[in-house]
N, C-alpha and C positions, 0 to 999 in steps of 0.2 A: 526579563519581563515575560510576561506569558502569553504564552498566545490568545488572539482576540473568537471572538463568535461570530458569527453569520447568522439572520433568519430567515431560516428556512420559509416554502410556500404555504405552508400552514400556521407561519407567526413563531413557531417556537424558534429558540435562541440552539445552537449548535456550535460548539465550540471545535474551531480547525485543524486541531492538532488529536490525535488520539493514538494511546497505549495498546499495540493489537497482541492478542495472547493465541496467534494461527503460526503459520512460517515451520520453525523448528521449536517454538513452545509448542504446540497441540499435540495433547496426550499427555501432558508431562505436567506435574504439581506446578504452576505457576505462581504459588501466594505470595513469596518472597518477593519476585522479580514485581510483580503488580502493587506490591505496597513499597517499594522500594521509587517505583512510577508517581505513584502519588505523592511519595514522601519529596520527588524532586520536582515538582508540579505539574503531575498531568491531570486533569481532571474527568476528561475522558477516557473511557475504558473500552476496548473491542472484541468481543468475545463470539462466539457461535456455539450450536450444538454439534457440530460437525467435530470443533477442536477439542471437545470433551474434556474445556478448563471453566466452564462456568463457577461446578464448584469452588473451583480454587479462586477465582474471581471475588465469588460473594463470602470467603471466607478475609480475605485479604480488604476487602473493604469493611469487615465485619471488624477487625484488629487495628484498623486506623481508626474506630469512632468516631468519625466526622458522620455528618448528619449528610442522610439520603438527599437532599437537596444540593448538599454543594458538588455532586457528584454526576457525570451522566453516564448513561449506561447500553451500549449498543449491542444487541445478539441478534444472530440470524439463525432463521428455518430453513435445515439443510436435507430435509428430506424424511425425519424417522416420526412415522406416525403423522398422526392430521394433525395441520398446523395451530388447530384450540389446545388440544392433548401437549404439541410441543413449545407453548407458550406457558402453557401453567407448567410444564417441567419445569422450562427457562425460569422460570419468577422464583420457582421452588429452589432450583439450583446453588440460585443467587441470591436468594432470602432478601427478594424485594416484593413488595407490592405491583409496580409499574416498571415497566422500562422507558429511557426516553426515545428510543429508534430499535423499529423492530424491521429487520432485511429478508428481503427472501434471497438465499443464498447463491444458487442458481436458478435460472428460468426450468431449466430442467423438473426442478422438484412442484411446479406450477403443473401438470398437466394438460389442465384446462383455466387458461388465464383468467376469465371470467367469472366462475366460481368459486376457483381460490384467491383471488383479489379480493373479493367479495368477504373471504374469511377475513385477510389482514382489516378489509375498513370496521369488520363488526368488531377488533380487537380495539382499534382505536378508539369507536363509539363507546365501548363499554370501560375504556382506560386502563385498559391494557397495558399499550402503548400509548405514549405521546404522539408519536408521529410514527410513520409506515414506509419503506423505503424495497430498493430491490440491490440486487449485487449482480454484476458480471450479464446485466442485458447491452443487447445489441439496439439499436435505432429500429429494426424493425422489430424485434419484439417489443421495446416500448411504444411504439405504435401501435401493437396489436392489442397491449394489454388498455390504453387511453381511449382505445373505442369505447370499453364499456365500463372504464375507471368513475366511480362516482368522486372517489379521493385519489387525487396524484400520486403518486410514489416523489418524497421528499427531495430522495437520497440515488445513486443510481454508484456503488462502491465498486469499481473497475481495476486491473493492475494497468496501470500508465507511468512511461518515462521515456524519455528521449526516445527510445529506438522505435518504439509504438505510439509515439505521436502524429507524426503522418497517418497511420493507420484509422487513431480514434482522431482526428481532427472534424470527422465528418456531426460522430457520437456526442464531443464536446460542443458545439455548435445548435444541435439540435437539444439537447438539455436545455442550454442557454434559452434556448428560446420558448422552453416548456417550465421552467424555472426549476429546474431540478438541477440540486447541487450535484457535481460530480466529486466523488472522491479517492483518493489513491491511494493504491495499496503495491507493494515493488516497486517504489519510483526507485529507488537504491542498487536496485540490480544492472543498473546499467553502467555502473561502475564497481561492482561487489563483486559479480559472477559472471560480467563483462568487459573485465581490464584491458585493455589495450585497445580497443574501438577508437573511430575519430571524435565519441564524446571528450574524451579523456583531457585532449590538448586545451579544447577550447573551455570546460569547467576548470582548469587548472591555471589557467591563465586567469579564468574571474575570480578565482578564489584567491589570488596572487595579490589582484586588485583592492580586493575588497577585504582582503586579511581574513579570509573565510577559508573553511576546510571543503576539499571537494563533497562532502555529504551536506554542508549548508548551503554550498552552490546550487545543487538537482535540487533540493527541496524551497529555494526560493524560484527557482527556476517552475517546479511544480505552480505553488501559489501565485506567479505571475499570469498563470492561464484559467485563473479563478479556480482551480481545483482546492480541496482540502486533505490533507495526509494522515494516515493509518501508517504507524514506524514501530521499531520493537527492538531491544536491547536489554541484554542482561547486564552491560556495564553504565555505573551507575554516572563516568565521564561521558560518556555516549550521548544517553538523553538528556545529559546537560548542553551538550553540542548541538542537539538537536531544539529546544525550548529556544537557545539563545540565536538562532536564524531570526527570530521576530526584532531582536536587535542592530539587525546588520542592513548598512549600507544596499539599496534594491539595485536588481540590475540593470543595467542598461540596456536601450531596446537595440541595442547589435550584441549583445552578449546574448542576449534573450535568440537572436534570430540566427545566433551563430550556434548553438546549441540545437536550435530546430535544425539547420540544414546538416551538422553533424551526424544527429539522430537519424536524420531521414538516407543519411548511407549505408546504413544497416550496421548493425554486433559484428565482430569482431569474428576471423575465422574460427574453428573449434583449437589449432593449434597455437594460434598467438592466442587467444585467451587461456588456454593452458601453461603458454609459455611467461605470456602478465601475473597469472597469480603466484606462478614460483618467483618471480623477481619480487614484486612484491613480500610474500611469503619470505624471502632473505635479506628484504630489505634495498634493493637496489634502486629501488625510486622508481616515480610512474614513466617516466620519459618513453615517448611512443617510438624514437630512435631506437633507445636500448632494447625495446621491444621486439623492433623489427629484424634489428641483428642478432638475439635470442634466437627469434625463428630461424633466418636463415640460419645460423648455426647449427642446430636442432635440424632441418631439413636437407644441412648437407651431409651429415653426420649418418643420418638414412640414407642419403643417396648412396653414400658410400659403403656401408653396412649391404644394402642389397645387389653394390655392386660384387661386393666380396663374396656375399653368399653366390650368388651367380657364378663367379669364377669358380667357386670352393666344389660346386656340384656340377662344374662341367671336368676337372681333372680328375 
């Protein structure tokens, strides 16, 4: 079943799942892997100028023939040239008319909130864009920029997961109450490039529960805090695993709150998450035990290496 839509503060429909082409796509011919997205049903698509895959974007929706409608289409302004100049690239890129959400990438490339805001609303007015959104703002730069916003920023696309929840707890909160969606990008890494943390036990145990894989855990886990996700895979099992989260049993509000306080212990040291991805990496299962006994073995194994060298350069 496919993921449902939200609407957005300006009415339009926004579908919560979306195909991103940044991570370890950007740079890189994406057409395959984006019509292979569609072909398994995503409908949205996530693209920038930053990750210099538009064209490959609008070539790949160009080879599906499905009609520009049944499709939406997300790019951000990451900085090159003024952001009129870098929208009619974007449209050129993509060989579309309109986009339905257009980002500003980072606040950075805003210099003066005010009158580059002011660019994004004339894009919408003139349908550009459908809607107008920003990436990777803080609360108080979305505060600075709503002093003199005549149109909200829809969208506000942040990296959040477990470990940075505490963090933006404040961010998601104050969205809420500005009605701007938040949306996530790395919810994944907190079990991908963070193995053996105290997320680990406790998504493993929901997933146990609910006959879910730990990557449908984090991304229900996301959607129970009203966020929407940006995900990306070249295999084509992946974001089938991914699409079919909308099927699965929700969490419970102590798996939910077991995960918060997980998160809120912080990642994993840099040695036992070196030491989780080779278990992993061989196969020996996630078990946070085997993890720990990994390390310590590993760290006595140094202990002892530098006692030897010690002894070796004092005879």
């Amino acid at each position: 079943m496919p993921f449902g839509t939200v609407t957005l503060n300006d009415g339009n429909e926004f579908p919560t799942i979306a195909f991103g082409t940044g991570s370890t796509m950007k740079y890189k011919d994406v057409t395959d892997y984006v019509g292979q997205a569609i072909e398994n049903g995503f409908s949205h698509i996530d693209t920038a100028q930053f990750y210099q895959t538009e064209s490959y974007v609008g070539l790949a929706i160009k080879e599906t023939g499905l009609p520009r409608s049944s499709l939406y289409i997300t790019t951000k302004y990451s900085g090159t040239g003024s952001s009129q100049e870098a929208i009619q690239q974007s449209l050129n890129n993509i060989g579309v008319s309109y986009l339905d959400l257009y980002l500003v990438h980072f606040p950075e490339v805003l210099p003066d909130f005010e009158s580059g805001w002011q660019e994004f609303e004339k894009m919408k007015k003139d349908g550009l864009a459908r809607s107008i959104g920003v990436s990777n703002f803080t609360v108080e730069q979305l505060q600075k920029l709503l002093k003199t916003a005549v149109i909200r920023p829809t969208v506000n696309q942040i990296d959040f997961h477990p470990y940075n929840y505490a963090s933006h707890k404040t961010l998601l909160e104050y969205c809420a109450k500005q009605n701007i969606l938040v949306e996530a990008y790395g919810s994944l890494n907190s079990i991908t490039q963070n193995p053996g943390g105290p997320v680990d036990a406790v998504v493993d145990a929901a997933a146990k529960r609910i006959g879910a894989t730990p990557n449908q855990v984090i991304f229900s886990w996301v959607r129970s805090k009203g966020v929407a996700i940006v995900t990306t895979s070249r295999n084509k099992e992946r974001l089938e695993e991914y699409l079919a989260v909308e099927d699965l049993p929700p969490l419970t509000a102590e798996e939910i709150a077991a995960i918060d306080e997980a998160g809120a212990k912080g990642p994993p040291s840099q040695l036992l998450r070196e030491v989780a991805k080779l278990a992993m990496q061989y196969k020996f299962g996630r078990s946070p035990i085997l993890f720990m006994c990994l390390a310590a073995a590993v760290m006595l194994g140094l202990v002892r290496f530098f006692m030897f060298w010690g002894c070796a350069r004092d005879v």
